[in-house]
MARGU-49596 format. One line per field, with one value per residue: x negated, y, z negated of N, C-alpha, C in turn; residue in one letter. Coordinates in Angstrom, 1 decimal, decimal comma. Layout:
<rs>
neast = X | ...
nnorth = Y | ...
nup = Z | ...
caeast = X | ...
canorth = Y | ...
caup = Z | ...
ceast = X | ...
cnorth = Y | ...
cup = Z | ...
type = A | ...
</rs>
This chain:
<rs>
neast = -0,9 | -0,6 | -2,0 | 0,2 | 0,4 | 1,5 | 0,9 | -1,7 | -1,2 | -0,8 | -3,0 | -5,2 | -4,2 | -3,8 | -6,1 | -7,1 | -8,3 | -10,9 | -13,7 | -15,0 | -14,0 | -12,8 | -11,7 | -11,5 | -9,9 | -9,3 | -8,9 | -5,8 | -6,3 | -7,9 | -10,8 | -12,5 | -14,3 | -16,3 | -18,4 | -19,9 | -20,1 | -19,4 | -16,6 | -14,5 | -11,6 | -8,3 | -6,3 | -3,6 | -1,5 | -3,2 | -5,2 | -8,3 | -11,6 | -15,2 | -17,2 | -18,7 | -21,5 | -20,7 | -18,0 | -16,6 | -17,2 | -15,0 | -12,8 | -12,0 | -10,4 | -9,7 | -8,2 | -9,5 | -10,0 | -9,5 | -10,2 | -9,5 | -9,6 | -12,6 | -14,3 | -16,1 | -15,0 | -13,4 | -12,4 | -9,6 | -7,4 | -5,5 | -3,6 | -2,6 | -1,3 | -2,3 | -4,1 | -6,2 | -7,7 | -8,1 | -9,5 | -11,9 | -12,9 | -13,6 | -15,8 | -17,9 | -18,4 | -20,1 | -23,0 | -23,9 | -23,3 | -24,0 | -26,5 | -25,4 | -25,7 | -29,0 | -28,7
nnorth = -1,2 | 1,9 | 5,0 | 8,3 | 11,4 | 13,4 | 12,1 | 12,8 | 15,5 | 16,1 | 15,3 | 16,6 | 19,3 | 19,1 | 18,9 | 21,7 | 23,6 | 23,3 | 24,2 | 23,1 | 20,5 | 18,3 | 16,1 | 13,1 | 11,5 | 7,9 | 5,2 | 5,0 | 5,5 | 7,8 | 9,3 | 11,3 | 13,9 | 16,0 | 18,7 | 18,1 | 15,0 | 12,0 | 11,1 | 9,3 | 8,0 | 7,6 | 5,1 | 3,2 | 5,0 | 5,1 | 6,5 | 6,1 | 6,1 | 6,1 | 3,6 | 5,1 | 6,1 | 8,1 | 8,5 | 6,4 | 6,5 | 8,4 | 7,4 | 5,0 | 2,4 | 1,7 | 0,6 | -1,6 | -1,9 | -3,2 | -1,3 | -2,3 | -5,0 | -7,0 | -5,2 | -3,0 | -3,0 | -0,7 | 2,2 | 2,9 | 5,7 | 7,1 | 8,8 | 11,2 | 13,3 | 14,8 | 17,5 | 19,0 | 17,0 | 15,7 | 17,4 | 17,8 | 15,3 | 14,7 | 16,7 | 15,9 | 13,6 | 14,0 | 14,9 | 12,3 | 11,1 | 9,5 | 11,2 | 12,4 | 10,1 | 11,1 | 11,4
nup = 0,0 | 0,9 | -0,3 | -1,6 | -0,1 | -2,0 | -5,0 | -4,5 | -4,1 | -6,8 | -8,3 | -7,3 | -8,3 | -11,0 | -11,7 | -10,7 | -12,3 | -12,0 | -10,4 | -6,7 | -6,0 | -4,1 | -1,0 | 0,8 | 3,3 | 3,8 | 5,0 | 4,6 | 1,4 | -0,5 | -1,1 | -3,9 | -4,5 | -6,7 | -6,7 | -4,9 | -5,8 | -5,6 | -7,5 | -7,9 | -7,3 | -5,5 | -5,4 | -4,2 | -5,2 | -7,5 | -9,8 | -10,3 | -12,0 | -11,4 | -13,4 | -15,7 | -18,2 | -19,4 | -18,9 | -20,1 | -22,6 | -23,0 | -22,8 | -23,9 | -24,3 | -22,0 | -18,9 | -16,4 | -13,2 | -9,6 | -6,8 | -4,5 | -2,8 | -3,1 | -3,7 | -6,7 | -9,9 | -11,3 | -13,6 | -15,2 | -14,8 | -16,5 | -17,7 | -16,9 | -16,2 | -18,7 | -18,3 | -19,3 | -20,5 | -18,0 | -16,9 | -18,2 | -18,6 | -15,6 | -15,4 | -17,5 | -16,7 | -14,3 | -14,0 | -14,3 | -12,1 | -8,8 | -6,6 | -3,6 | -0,5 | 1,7 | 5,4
caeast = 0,0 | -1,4 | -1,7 | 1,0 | -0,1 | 2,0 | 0,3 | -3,1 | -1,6 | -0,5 | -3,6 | -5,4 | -3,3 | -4,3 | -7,9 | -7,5 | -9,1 | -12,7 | -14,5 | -15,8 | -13,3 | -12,4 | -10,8 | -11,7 | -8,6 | -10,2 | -8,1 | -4,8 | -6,7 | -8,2 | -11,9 | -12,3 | -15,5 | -16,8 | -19,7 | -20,1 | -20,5 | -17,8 | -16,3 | -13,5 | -10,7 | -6,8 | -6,0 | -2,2 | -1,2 | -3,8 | -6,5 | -9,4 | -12,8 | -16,5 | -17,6 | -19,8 | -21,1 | -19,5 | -16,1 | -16,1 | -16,8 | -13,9 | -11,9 | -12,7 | -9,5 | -9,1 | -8,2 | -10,9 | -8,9 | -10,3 | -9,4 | -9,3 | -10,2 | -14,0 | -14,9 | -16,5 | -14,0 | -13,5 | -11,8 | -8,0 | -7,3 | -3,7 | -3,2 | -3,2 | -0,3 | -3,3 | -4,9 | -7,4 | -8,5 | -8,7 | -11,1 | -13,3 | -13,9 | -14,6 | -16,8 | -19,1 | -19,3 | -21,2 | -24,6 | -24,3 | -23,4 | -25,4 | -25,7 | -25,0 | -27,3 | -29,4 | -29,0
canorth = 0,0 | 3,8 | 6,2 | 9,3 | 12,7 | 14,1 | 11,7 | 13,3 | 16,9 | 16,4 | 14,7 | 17,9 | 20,0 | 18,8 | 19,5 | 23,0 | 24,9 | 23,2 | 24,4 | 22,1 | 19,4 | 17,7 | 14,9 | 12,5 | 10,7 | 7,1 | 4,0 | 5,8 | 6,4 | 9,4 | 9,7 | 12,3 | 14,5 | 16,9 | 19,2 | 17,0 | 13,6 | 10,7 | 10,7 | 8,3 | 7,8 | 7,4 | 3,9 | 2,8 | 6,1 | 5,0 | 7,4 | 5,5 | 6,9 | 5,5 | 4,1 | 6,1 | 6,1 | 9,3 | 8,0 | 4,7 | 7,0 | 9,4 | 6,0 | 3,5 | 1,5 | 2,2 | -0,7 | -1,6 | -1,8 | -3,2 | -0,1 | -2,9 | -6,3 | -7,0 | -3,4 | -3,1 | -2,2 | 1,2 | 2,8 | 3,5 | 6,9 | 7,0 | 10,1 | 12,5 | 14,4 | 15,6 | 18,9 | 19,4 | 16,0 | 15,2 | 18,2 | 17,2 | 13,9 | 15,1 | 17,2 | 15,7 | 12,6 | 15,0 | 14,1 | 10,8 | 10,2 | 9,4 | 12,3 | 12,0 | 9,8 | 11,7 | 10,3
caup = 0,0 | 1,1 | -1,7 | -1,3 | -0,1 | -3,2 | -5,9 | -4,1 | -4,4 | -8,1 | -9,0 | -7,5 | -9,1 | -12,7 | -11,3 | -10,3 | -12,7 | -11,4 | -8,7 | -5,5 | -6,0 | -2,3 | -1,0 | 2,0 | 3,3 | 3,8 | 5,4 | 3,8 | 0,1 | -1,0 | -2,0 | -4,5 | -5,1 | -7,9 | -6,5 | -4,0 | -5,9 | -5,3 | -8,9 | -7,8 | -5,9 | -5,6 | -4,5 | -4,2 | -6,2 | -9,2 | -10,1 | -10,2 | -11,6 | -12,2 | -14,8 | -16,1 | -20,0 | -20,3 | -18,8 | -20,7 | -23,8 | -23,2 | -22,2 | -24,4 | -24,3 | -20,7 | -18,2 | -16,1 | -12,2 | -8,3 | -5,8 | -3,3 | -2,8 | -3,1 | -4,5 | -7,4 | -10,8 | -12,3 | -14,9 | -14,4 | -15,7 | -16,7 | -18,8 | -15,4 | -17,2 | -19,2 | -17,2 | -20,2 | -20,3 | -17,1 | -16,5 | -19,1 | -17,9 | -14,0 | -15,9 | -18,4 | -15,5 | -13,0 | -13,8 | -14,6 | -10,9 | -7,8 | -5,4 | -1,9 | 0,3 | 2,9 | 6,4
ceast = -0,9 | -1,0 | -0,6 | 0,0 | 0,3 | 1,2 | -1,2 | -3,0 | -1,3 | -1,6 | -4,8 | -5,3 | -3,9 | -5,6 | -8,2 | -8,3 | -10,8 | -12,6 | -15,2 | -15,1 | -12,5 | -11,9 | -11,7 | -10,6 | -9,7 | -9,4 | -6,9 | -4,7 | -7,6 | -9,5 | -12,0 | -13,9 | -15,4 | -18,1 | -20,7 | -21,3 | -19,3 | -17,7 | -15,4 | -12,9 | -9,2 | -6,3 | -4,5 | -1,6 | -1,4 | -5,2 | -7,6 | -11,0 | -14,4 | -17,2 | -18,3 | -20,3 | -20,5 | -18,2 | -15,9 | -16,0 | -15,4 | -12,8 | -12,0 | -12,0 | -9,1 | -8,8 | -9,5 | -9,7 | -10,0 | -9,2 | -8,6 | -10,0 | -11,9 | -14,8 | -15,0 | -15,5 | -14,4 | -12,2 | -10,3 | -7,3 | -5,7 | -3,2 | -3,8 | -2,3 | -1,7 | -4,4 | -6,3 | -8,5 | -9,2 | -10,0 | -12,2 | -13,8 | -14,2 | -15,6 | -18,4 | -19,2 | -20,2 | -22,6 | -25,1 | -23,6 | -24,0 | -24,9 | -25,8 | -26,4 | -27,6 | -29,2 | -30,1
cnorth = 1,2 | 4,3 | 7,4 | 10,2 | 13,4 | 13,6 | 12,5 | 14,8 | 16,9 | 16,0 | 16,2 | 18,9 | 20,4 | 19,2 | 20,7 | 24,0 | 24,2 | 23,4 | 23,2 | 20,9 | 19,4 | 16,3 | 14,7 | 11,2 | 8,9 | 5,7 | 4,2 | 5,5 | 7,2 | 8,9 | 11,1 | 12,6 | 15,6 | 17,4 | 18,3 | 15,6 | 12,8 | 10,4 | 9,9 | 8,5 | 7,5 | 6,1 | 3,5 | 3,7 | 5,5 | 6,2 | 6,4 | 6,0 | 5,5 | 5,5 | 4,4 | 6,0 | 7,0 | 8,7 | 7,3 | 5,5 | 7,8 | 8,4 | 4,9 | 2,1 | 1,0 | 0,5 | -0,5 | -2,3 | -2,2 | -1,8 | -0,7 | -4,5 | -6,5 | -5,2 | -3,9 | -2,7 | -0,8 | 1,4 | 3,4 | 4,7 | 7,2 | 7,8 | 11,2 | 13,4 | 15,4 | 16,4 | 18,4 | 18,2 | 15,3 | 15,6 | 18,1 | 16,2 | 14,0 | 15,6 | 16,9 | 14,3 | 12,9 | 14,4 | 13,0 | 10,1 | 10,6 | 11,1 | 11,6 | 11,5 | 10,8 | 10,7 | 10,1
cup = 0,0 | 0,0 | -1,1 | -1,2 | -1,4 | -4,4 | -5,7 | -5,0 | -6,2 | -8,6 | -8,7 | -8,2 | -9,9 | -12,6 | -10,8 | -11,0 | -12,6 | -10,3 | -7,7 | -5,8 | -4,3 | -2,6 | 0,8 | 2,3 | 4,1 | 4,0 | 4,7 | 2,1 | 0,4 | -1,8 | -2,2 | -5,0 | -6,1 | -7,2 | -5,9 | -4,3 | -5,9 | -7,6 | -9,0 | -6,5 | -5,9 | -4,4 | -5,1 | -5,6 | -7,6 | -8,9 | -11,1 | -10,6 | -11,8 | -13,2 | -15,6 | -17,4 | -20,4 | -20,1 | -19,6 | -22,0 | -24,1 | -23,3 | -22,6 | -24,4 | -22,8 | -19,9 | -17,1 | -14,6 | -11,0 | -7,4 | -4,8 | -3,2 | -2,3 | -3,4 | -6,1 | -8,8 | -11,0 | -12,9 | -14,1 | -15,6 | -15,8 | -17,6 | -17,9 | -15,4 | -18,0 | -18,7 | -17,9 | -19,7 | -19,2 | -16,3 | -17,2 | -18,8 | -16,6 | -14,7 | -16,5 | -17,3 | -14,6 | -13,0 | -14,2 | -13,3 | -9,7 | -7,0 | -4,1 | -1,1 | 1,7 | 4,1 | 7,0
type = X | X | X | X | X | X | X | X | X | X | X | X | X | X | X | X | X | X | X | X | X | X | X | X | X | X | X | X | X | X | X | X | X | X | X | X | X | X | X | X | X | X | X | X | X | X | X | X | X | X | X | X | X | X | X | X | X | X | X | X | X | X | X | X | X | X | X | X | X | X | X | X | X | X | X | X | X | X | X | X | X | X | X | X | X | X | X | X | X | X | X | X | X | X | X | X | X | X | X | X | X | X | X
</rs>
């Protein structure tokens, strides 16, 4: 099942008050960057991030989710009602993920 354009714009939304957050639409899901690092992704209207040691700290209970078959787990962020929190965790994940490879 494709993720909705609405679950995308509401999950943006929640993420407006950071700067450089994007989207790349990607076999009909949504990868999602931060200051151009892949901090997750919205697969079958789930918000999906990496799990990071900061995430798993913020998220300790969290379910642990495949985006897609043979992909690797990540963290299923399910409190996306929460603006605050949600910006805190894009946040303090930043430098605990890869940057972008050169071609």
């Amino acid at each position: 099942m494709a993720s909705s354009k609405e679950y995308l714009d509401f999950v943006l939304e929640q993420l407006s008050e950071l700067d450089e957050v994007s989207f790349r639409a990607m076999m009909g899901e949504y990868i999602l960057y931060y200051r151009g690092r892949v901090f997750g992704g919205i697969y079958d209207d789930r918000l999906l991030v990496k799990p990071v040691p900061s995430a798993v700290k913020l998220m300790p209970d969290a379910t642990m989710e495949l985006p897609y078959d043979g992909a690797k787990e990540m963290i299923l962020a399910d409190d996306i009602d929460n603006r605050e929190f949600l910006c805190r965790l894009v946040r303090s994940m930043w430098e605990e993920l890869p940057e972008k490879k050169k071609r």
